[in-house]
N, C-alpha and C positions, 0 to 999 in steps of 0.2 A: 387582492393583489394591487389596486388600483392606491389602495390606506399606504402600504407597504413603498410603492415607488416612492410615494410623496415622502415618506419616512427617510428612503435614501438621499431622495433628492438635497431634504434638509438637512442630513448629513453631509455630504458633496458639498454645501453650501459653506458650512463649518468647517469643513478642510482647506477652504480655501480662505474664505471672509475672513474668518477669527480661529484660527488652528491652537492659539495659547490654551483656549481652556479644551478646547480637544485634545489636545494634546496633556494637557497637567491630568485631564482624566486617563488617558492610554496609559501613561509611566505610571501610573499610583498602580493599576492594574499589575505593570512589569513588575512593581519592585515587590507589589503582593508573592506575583507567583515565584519570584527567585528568593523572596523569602523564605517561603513552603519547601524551594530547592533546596535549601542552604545546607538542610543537615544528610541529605542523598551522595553531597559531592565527592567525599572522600570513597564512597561503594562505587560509583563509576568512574574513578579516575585508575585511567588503566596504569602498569608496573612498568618500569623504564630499565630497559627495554622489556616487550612483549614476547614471552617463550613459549615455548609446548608445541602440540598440534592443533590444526584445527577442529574444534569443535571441546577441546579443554575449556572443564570451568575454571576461570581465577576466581570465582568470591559468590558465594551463593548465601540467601537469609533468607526466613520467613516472610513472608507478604501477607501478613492476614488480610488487610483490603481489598484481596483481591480474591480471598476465596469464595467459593461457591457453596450452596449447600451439595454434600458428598466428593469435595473434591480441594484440596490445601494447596496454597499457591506459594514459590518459590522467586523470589529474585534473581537474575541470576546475570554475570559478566563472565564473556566467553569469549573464547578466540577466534577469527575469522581471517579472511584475508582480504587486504587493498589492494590500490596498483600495482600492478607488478609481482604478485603475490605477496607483498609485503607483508607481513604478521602484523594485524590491529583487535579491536575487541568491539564488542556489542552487548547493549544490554537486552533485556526480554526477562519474559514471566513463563512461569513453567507450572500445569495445573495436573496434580499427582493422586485419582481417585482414592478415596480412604478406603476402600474395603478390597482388602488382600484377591489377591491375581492368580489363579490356578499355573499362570505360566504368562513369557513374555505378554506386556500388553501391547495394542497395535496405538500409532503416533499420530496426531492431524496434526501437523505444522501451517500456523494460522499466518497470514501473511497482510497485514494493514494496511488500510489507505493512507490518501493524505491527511496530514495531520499538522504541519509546518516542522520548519528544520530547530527553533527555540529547544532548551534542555528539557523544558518543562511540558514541551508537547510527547516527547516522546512515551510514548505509552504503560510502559513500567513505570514511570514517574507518574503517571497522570493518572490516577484510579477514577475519577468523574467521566471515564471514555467508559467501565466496566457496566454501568446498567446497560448499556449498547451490543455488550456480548455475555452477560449473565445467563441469558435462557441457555443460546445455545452453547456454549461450554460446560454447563449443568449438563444437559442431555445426552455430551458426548463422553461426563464424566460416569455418569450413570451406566453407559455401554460400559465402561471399562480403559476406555481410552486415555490416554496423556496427552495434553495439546499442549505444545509449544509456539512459544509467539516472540519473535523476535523485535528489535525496537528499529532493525538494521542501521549499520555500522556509522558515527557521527550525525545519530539523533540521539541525544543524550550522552554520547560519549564524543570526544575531541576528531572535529572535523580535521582529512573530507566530508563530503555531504555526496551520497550516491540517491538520490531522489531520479527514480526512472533507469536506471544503470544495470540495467539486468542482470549486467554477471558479477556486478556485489552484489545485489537483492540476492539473486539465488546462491550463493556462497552463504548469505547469513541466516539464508532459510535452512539450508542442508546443513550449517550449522550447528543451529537451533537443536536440529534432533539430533546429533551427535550429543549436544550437549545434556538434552534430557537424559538420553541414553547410562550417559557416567555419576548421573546421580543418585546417592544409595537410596535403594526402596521403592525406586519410580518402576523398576523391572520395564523398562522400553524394550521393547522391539526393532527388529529390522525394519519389519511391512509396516509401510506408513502413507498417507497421503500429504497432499498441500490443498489449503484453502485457501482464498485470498477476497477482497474487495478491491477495486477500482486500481487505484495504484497498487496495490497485494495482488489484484487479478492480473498485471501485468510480471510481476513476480513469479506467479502460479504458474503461468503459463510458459515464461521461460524455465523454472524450474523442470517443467514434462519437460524440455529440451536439455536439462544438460545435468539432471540429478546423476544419472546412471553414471555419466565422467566422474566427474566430482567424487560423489560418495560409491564406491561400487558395490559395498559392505552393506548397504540398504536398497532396500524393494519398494521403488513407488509403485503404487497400485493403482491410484488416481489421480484427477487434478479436478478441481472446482473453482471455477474464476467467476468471481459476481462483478455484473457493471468493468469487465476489463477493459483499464487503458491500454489496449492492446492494439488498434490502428493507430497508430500515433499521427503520423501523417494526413489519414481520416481525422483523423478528431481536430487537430491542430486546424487543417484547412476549414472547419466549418466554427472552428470558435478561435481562431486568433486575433479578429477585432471586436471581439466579445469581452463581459466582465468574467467570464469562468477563464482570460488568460491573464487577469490579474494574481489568480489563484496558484497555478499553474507556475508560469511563465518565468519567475524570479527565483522559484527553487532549483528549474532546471537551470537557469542562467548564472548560478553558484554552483549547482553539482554538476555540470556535463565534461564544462574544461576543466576542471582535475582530472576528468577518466580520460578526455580526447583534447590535447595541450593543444591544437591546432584551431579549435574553437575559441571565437570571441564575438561579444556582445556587436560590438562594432554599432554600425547604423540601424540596426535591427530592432534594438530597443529605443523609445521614445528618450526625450531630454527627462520629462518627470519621472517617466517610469527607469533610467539608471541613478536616479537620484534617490527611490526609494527600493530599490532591485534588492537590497540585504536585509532592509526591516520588515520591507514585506514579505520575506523567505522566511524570517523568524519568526513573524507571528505564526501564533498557532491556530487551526483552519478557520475556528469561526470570525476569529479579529481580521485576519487574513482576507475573508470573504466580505466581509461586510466593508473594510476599507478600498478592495478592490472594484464591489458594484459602486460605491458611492463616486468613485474615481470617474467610471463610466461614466454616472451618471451626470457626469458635472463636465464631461466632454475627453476626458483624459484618456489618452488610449496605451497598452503597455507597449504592444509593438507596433514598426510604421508599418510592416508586410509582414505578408506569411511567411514564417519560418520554412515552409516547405518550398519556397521559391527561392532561395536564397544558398549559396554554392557553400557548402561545406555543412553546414545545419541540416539541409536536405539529405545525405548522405547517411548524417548523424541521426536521424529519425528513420531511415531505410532500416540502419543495421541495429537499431534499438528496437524495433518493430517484432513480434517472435512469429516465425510461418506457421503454417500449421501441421500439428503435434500427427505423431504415426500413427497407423489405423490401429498397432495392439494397447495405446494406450488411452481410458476411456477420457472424457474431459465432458464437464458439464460448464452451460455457462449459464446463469439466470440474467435476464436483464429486464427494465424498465419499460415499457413504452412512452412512457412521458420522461424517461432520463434527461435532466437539462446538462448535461455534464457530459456524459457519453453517450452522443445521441443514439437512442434505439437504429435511426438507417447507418452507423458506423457498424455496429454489431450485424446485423442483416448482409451487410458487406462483408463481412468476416464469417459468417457463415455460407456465403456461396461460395467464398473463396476456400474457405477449409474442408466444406463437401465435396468440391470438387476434387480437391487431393486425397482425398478416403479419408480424414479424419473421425476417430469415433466420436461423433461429437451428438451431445445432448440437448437441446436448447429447450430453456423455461422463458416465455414469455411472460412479462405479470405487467397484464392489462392496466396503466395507468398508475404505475408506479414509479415517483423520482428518485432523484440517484441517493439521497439521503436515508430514503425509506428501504430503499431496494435489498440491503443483506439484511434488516431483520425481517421483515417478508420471505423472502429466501431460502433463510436458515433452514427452518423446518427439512422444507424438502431436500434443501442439502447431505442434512443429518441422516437423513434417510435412505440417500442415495451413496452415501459413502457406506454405509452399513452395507448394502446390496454388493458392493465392490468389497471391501472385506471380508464377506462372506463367499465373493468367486461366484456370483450371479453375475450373467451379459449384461451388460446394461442395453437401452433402445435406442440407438442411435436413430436420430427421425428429421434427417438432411431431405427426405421428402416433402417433409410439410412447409410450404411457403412460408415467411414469416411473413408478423400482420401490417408490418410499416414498409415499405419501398426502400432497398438497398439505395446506399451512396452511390452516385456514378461520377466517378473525377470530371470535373469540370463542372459540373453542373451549378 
C-alpha cells in the first residue's frame, strides 16, 4: 500500500507540475476509446421522436462478445422514461440460454455499478467489464434464466445523466425485462428478480419499492443488492472529504439537477473540483478513480462540506435514500467488511434500521472483502439464493445476528 500512495503521490505531482504530457497521454487514451465507439453510434442513436411503450425494442443485434458458454447475448435499444415521463431510450445486453425452455423462463434483471457517465463506459459498449460477470451469468444461464442488464438511460445514449436517481434507475431496470420479454425466442416470464452492485444495489433496492407500480404485469420475487449505495447520507457524511468523492461526486453534480432543477453546485464544490466536475464524470471508473486519489493526494478536495449539511442537497439525499423494503418481500444484501467505498458500519446502520421495520432481510457478511472484490465473492451465493426464491423456499432472514463491525452513529 505504502508502493501504491507513492505511485499516486507521483501522479498528483504530474497533474499539477507538468499536466502536458499527462495529459497528451489521457486524450490518446480518449481518442482510442471513441474510436472503438465510432462504428456503435449509429445502434444507439435513438429515433426522432421516441415512440412506443415502455419497455419496446427499437433495435436489437447479436453481441457475440458478450456471450457466455450456453447462453447468446443480444444488444439491445429500448424505450424508457425521463423527466416527466418523457419517452427516452437505453441501451443494455440481454443473455438468452441456448437450450429450449419447457415454458416461460424466469428473469434476473442485473443492475450495474459505477462505471463513469463517457459512451464508451457504458457497459453494452464496453465488453472488457464481461470477464467480471462471465461466471455468474454462465450459472444463471445454465438454470435456465434470461438476465437482463441495462446500460440505464444517457450512459451510452444522449444525456440526461440519471447516476443515483432512483426512479430513472428503476424505470430502466423494469424496463429491461419488458424488453427481454418481446424478444422472439427469449420466452421471459413474468417472475423475475433484480440484482444489482453498489450503485445497481441502490437501483435494486429501490426497484423492491416501486416495481409493482410501474410494471404490475410482472412478479418480483426478490431483491439482491451487493455493496449498496443505499445510505447515501451515511456514506456521503463519512466520505465527502475523501478521494472515493472524487469518484462519486461529479456524476451526481451532472445528473441530480436535471431530475431536481432546484439544485446547484453553488459553493459546495471546490474551484478545481467545478473546473474538472464534467471530465471527471466522463471518465470511465478506473481513469476516474485514479485521477481523483491522485487529486487527494496532492491536497485537492472536490467538496468544501458535506453535502449533507447543506439546505436543498440534504433534502435531495433524504428522498434519494430507499427505506426499507416490506416484510413480504425477501432482499439479500452481501457486503464487505473492509468496503473502502461503502463502508461496512453504513450497511450495519442499514440493517438495524431495516430490522427494525420487519424487513426480510438477509445479511452476508464476507470477512475482509473490498468494494471491488465484493460481487464476484458474492455471486455464488447470490445464485443460490435467488434459486431458493424462485423455487418459493423462506428464505432466513437473521436481523438477530449482530453484525461484525459497529453501526454508524450520526455524528460520530
Amino acid at each position: 500500500m505504502r508502493a501504491l500512495r507513492w505511485v499516486l503521490i507521483v501522479l498528483a505531482a504530474l497533474l499539477v507540475v507538468v499536466p502536458g504530457g499527462l495529459t497528451a497521454y489521457y486524450w490518446i487514451g480518449q481518442w482510442r476509446a471513441a474510436a472503438a465507439q465510432d462504428p456503435l453510434e449509429a445502434f444507439y442513436t435513438p429515433p426522432d421522436p421516441v415512440t412506443g411503450r415502455p419497455g419496446d425494442v427499437v433495435r436489437s443485434e447479436p453481441a457475440p462478445e458478450w456471450n457466455v458458454p450456453g447462453a447468446t447475448a443480444q444488444r439491445i435499444l429500448y424505450v424508457t422514461e425521463g423527466v416527466g415521463g418523457v419517452l427516452r431510450v437505453a441501451g443494455g445486453t440481454v443473455w438468452v440460454p441456448d437450450r429450449p425452455a419447457p415454458g416461460p423462463r424466469r428473469v434476473v434483471a442485473w443492475a450495474h455499478g459505477t462505471v463513469g457517465l463517457g459512451p464508451e463506459c457504458a457497459p453494452s459498449r464496453n465488453p472488457s467489464l464481461m470477464p467480471t460477470m462471465s461466471a455468474w451469468v454462465g450459472q444463471m444461464a445454465a438454470k435456465g434464466w434470461v438476465v437482463t442488464a441495462t446500460d440505464y438511460q444517457g450512459l451510452g445514449t444522449p444525456p440526461p445523466y440519471s447516476y443515483l436517481v432512483g426512479r430513472a434507475e428503476v424505470r430502466d431496470v423494469v424496463n429491461s425485462v419488458r424488453a427481454a420479454r418481446s424478444l422472439p425466442g427469449a420466452q421471459a416470464g413474468a417472475e423475475w428478480a433484480v440484482y444489482g452492485f453498489s450503485q445497481g444495489g441502490h437501483s435494486a433496492l429501490w426497484t423492491g419499492h416501486l416495481a409493482a407500480e410501474l410494471a404490475p404485469e410482472l412478479h418480483l420475487v426478490a431483491v439482491a443488492a451487493v455493496s449498496p449505495a443505499a445510505p447515501l447520507a451515511v456514506i456521503l457524511d463519512q466520505q465527502w472529504d475523501t478521494g472515493v468523492a472524487w469518484a462519486i461526486g461529479p456524476e451526481v453534480m451532472v445528473s441530480w439537477p436535471a431530475w431536481s432543477p432546484g439544485l446547484t453546485a453553488g459553493s459546495l464544490v471546490s474551484p478545481v473540483g467545478q473546473r474538472v466536475t464534467m471530465s471527471q464524470a466522463l471518465d470511465c471508473a478506473t481513469a476516474a478513480a485514479l485521477f481523483g486519489i491522485a487529486r487527494q493526494e496532492a491536497g485537492q478536495r472536490y467538496f468544501t462540506q458535506n453535502p449533507g449539511d447543506t439546505p436543498g442537497w440534504d433534502s435531495a439525499l433524504r428522498a434519494e435514500t430507499p427505506g426499507p423494503l416490506p416484510g413480504d418481500l425477501p432482499v439479500l444484501v452481501p457486503i464487505g467488511t473492509a468496503d473502502d467505498v461503502v463502508l461496512a458500519s453504513s450497511i450495519a446502520y442499514l440493517q438495524k434500521q431495516w430490522c427494525r421495520a420487519g424487513s426480510d432481510l438477509t445479511m452476508d457478511w464476507l470477512g475482509g472483502v473490498n468494494h471491488l472484490k465484493a460481487n464476484q465473492v458474492a455471486a455464488p451465493a447470490v445464485v443460490q439464493w435467488l434459486t431458493d426464491r424462485f423455487a418459493g423456499r423462506r428464505s432466513h432472514r437473521n436481523c438477530g445476528q449482530a453484525p461484525p463491525v459497529a453501526a454508524y452513529r450520526p455524528g460520530s
